[in-house]
C-alpha positions as CSV (number, residue, x, y, z in Angstrom):
1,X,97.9,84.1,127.9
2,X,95.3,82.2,126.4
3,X,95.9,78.0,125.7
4,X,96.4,78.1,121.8
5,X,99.9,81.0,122.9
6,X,100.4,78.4,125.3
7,X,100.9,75.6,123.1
8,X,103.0,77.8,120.3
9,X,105.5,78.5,123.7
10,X,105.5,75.4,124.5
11,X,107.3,74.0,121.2
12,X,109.0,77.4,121.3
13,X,110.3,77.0,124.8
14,X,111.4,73.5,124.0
15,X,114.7,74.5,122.2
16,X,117.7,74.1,123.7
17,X,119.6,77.5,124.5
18,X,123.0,77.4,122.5
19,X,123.9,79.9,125.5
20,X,126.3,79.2,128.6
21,X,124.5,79.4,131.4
22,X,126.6,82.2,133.2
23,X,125.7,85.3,132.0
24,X,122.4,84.3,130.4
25,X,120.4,87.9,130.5
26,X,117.4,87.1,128.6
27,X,115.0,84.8,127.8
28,X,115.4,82.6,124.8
29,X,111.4,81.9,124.4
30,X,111.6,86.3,124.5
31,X,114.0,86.6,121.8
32,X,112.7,84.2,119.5
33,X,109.4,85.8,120.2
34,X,110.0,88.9,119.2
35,X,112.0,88.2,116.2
36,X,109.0,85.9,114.9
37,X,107.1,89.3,115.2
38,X,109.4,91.3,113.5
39,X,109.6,88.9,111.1
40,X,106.0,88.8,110.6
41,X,106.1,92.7,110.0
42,X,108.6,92.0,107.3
43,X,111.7,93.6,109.1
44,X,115.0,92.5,108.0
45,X,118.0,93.1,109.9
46,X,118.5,93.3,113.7
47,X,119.2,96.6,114.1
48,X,115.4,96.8,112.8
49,X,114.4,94.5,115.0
50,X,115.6,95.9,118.5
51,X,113.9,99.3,117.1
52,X,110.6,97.8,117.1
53,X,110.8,96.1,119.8
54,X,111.9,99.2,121.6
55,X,108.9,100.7,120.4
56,X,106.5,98.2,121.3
57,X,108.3,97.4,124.6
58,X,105.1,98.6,126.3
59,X,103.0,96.1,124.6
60,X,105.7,93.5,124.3
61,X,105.4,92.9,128.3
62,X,102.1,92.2,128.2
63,X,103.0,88.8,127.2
64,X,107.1,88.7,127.8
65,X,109.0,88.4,130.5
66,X,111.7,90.9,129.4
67,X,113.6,90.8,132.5
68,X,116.1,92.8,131.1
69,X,114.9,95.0,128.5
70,X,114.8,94.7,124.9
71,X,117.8,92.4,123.7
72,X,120.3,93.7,121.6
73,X,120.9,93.7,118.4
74,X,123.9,91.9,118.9
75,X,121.9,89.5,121.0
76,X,119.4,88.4,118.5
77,X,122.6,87.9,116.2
78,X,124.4,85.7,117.9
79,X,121.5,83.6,119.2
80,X,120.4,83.5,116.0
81,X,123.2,82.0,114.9
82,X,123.6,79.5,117.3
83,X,120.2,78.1,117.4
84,X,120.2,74.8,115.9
85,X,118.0,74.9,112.6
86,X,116.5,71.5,112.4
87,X,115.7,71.6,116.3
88,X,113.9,74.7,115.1
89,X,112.3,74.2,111.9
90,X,110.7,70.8,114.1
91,X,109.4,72.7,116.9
92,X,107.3,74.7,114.6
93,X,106.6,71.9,112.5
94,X,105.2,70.3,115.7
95,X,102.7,73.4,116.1
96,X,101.5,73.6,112.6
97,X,100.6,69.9,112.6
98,X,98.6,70.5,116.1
99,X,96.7,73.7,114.5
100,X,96.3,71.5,111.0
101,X,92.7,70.9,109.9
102,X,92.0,67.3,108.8
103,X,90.3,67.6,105.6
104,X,89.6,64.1,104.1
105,X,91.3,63.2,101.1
106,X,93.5,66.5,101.5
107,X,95.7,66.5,98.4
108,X,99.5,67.0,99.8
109,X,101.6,68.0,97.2
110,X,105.3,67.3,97.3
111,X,107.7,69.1,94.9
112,X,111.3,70.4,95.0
113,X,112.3,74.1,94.3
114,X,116.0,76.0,94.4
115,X,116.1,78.8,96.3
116,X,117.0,82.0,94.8
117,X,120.2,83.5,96.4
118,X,121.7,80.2,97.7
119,X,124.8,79.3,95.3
120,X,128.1,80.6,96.9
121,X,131.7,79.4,96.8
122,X,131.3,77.1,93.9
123,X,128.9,75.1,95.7
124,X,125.8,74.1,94.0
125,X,122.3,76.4,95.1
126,X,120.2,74.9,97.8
127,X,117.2,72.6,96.8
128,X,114.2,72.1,98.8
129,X,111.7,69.8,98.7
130,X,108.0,70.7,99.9
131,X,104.7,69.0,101.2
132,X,102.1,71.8,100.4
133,X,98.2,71.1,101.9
134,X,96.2,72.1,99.1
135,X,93.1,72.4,101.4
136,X,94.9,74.2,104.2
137,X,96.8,76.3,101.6
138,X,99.8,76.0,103.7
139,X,103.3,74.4,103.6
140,X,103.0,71.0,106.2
141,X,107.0,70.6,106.1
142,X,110.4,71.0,103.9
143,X,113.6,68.9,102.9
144,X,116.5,70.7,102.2
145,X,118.8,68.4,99.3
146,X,122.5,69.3,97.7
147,X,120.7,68.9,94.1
148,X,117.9,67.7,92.7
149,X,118.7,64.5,92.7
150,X,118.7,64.2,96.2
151,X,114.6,64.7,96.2
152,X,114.8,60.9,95.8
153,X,116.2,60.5,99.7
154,X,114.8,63.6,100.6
155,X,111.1,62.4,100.2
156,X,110.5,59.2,102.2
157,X,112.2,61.3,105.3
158,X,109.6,63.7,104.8
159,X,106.6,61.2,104.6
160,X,107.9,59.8,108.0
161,X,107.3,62.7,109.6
162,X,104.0,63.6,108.6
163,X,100.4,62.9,109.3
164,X,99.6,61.7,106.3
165,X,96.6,59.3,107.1
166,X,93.9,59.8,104.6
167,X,95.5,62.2,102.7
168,X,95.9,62.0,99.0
169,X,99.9,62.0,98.1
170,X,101.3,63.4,94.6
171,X,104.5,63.9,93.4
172,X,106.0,64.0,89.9
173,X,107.9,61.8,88.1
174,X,111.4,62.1,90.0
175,X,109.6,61.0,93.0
176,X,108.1,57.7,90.9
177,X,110.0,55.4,92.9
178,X,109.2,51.9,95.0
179,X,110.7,53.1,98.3
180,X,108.6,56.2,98.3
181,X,105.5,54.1,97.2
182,X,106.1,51.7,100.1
183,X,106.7,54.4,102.5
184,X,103.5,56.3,101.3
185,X,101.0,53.0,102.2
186,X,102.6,52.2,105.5
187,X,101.3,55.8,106.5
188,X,97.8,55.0,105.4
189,X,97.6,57.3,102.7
190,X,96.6,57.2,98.8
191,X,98.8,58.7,96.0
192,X,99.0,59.9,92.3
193,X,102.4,59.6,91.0
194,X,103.5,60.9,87.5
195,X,105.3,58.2,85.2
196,X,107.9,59.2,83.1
197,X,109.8,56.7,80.4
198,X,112.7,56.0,82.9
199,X,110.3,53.9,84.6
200,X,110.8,51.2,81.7
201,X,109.1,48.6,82.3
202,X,106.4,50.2,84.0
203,X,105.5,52.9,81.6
204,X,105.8,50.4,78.4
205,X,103.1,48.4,80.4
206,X,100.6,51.6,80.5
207,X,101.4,52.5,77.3
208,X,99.8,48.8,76.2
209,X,97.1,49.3,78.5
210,X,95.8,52.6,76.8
211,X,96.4,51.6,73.3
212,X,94.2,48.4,74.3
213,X,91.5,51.0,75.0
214,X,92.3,53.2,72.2
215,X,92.0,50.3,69.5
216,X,88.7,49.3,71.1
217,X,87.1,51.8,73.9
218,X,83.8,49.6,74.0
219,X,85.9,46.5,75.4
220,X,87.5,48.4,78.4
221,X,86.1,49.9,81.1
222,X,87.2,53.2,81.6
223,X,86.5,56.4,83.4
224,X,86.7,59.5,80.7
225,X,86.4,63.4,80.8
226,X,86.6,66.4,79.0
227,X,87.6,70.2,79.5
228,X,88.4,73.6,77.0
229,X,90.3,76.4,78.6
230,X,90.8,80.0,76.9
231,X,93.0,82.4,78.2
232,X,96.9,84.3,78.5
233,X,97.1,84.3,74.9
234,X,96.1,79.9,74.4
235,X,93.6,77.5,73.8
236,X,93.5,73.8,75.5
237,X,92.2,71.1,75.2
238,X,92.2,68.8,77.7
239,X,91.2,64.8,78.0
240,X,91.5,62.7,80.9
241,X,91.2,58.9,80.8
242,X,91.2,56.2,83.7
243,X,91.2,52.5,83.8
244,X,91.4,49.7,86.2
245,X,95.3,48.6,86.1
246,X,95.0,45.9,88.7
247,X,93.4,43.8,84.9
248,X,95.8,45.4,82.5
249,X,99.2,45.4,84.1
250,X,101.4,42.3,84.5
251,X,101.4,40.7,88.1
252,X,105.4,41.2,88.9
253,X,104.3,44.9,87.9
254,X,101.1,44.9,90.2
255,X,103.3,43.5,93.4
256,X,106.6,45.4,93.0
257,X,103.8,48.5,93.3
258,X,102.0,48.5,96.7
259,X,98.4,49.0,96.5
260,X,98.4,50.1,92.2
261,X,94.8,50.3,91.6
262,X,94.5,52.7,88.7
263,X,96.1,54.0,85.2
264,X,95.6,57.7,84.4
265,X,96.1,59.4,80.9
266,X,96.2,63.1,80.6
267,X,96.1,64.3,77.2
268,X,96.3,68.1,75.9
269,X,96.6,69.9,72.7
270,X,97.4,73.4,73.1
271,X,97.6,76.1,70.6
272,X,99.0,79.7,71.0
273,X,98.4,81.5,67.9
274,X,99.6,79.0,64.9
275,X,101.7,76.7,67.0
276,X,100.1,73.5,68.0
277,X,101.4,71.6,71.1
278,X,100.3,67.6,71.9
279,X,101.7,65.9,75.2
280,X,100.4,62.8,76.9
281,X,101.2,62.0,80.6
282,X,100.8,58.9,82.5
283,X,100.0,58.3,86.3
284,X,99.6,55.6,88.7
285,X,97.2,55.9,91.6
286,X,96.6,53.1,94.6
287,X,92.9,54.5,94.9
288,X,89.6,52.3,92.8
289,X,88.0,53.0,89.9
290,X,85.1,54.4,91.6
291,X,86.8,57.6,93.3
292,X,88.0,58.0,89.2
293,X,86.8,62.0,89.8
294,X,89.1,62.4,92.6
295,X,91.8,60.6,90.7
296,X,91.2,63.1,87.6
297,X,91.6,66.3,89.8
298,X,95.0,65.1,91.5
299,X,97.6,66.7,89.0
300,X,95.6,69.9,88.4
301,X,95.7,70.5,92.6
302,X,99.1,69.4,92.7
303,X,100.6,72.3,90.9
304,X,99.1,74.8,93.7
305,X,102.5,73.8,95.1
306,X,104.2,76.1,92.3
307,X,100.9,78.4,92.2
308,X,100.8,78.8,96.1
309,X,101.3,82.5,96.5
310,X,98.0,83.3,94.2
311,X,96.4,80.8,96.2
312,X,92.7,82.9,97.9
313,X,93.0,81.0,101.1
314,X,95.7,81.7,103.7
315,X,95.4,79.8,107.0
316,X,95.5,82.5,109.7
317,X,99.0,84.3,109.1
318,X,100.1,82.5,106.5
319,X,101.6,79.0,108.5
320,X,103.3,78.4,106.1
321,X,105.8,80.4,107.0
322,X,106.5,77.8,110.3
323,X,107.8,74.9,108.5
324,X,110.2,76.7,105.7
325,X,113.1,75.1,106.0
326,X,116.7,76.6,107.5
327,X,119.8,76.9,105.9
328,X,123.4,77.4,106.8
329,X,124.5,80.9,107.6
330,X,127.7,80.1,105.7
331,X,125.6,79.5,102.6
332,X,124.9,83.5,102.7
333,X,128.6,85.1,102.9
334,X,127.4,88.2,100.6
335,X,125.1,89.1,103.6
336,X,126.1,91.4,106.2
337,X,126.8,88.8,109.3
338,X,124.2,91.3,111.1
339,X,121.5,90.4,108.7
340,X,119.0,88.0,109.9
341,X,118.6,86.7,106.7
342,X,121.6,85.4,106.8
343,X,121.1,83.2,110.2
344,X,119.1,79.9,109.9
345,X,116.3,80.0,111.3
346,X,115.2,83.8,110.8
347,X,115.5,82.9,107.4
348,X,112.6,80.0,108.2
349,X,110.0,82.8,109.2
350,X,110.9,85.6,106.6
351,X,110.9,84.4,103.5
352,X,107.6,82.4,103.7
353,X,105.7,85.4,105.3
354,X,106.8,87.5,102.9
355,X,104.6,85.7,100.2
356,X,101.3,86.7,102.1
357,X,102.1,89.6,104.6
358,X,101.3,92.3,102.1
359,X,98.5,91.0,100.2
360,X,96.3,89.8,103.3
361,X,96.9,92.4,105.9
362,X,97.9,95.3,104.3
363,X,100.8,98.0,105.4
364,X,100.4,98.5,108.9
365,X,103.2,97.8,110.8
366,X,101.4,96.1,114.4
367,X,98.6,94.4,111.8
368,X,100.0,91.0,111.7
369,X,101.3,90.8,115.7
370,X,98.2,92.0,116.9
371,X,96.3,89.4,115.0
372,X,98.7,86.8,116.4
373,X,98.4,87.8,120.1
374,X,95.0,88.2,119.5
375,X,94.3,84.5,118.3
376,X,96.5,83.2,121.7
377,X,95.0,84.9,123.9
């Protein structure tokens, strides 16, 4: 095996086995190999599973040990269900950020979204909340939150993890907030932040600052541009407009914000047939006037978050798929207790490869694993 396999075992092979000891008739790093596979292939239940792998065994020891066989269905179940899902979702967190390209001022995007199928037993659906690369196109790591209102505590935990050095952070309104600010410098990175009126004080004081400009643009120096989209049935119009805050806000303002640089505006009138929408957003951003064009592209890149399974570029197979986050089995009692969709950490692999898997390599079963060996070895 080549190094790169290497170092995917090795955060692989550091898991703890759930399993006694006695009685132990397969290796764990074997299992959770092969069900990354099937997974890859889009198989969903273990009965599916164990089939492949039967058929594959051939090719399968070429890589695994498989002292034993193919495990059995039953096996992959209850491992499955035993394997702790953090431990999991960290060790391939671990390998996604050692296979990462650095791209300076990457845009990292966080955002929360509820997953579909995740309500049960009166409890409320699961939230999670996401750091998407926008220039690896993939998903760095993932929160899961009771509501929505947990993104708030849900955020800074993430930021601690991540390599976020030179990066550019943004995250909308909800995640607006001092602790998440503070946490965002002390890991050397810049950020965007949408304001929203909730923000009192803060967004009053923008507010001031852009009427300043809009009474006389001449005495303020400011940062403006334009853009006209057509298409899907609407027309916008779209203005952009940045000024220097550390001038225009008030100093208790300035030093309860770490590092506030810059005021953004966003401005758009759209029209779809004879209705006529105007909104006007308001951002903070800790990077200068003079990178003002990087400033103005933030929120547009941020949304590849929502947009990210039209997004061209897939890195590899989709890595994305490494860092989605587990949930409970419990939280799935409508699924058959066979299903790996059910279990936590199958469900980590599945559901984000399924967003790529047909699109990029087509219908072939061995497509996907073969380009995976292939890139270890």
């Amino acid at each position: 095996m080549g190094t790169k396999f290497k170092s995917l075992a090795c955060h692989l092979g550091a898991l703890p086995d759930p399993r006694k000891v006695k009685g132990r008739r397969h290796v764990l790093l074997d299992v959770l190999v092969i069900a990354v596979l099937a997974a890859l292939c889009g198989i969903d239940d273990w009965e599916s599973t164990v089939y492949f792998a039967r058929g594959q065994e051939d090719w399968l020891r070429t890589f695994l040990a498989l002292p034993n066989g193919i495990p059995s269905h039953d096996t992959f179940n209850r491992i499955f269900r035993m394997l702790d899902p953090r431990a999991f979702g960290e060790a391939f967190l671990a390998w996604v950020g050692g296979i990462r390209e650095k791209i300076p001022e990457d845009v990292v995007a966080f955002d929360g979204k509820t997953l579909r199928a995740s309500l049960c037993q009166g409890k409320p659906p699961l939230h999670v909340v996401s750091a998407w690369s926008v220039g690896n196109g993939m998903v760095l790591g993932q929160r899961a939150v009771d509501e929505k209102s947990n993104e708030i505590k849900a955020i800074p935990e993430l930021v601690k993890i991540l390599d976020l050095r030179g990066c550019i952070v943004t995250i909308d309104a909800m995640g607006c907030q001092k602790a998440i600010v503070e946490e965002n410098v002390a890991r050397k990175a810049d950020y965007v932040l949408a304001v929203k009126a909730d923000q009192e004080r803060l967004f009053e004081a923008i507010q001031a600052s852009f009427a300043t400009l809009d009474a006389d643009p001449s005495a303020v120096p400011h940062f403006s541009t334009e853009s006209q989209e057509e298409g899907h049935g609407r027309k916008e119009f779209r203005r952009v407009t940045i000024v220097d805050g550390v001038h225009r806000l008030p100093e208790d303002i300035l030093f309860s914000w770490p590092r506030l640089e810059t005021l953004m505006r966003i401005q758009t009138v759209t029209q779809r047939g004879d209705k006529v929408e105007r909104e006007e957003r308001f951002f903070i951003s800790s990077m200068p006037m003079r990178r003002a064009e990087t400033i103005a592209r933030c929120p547009r890149l941020h949304w590849g978050i929502e947009s990210r399974r039209r997004l061209p570029r897939i890195i590899g197979w989709s890595l994305c798929w490494a860092s989605r986050v587990a949930t409970t089995p419990s939280s799935y009692p409508g699924r058959r207790p066979t299903s790996p969709s059910r279990t936590p950490s199958f469900r980590s692999i599945r559901s984000c490869w399924a967003e790529a898997r047909g699109r990029y390599f087509g219908t072939h079963l061995l497509v996907a694993c073969t380009t995976l060996i292939e890139n270890f070895r």
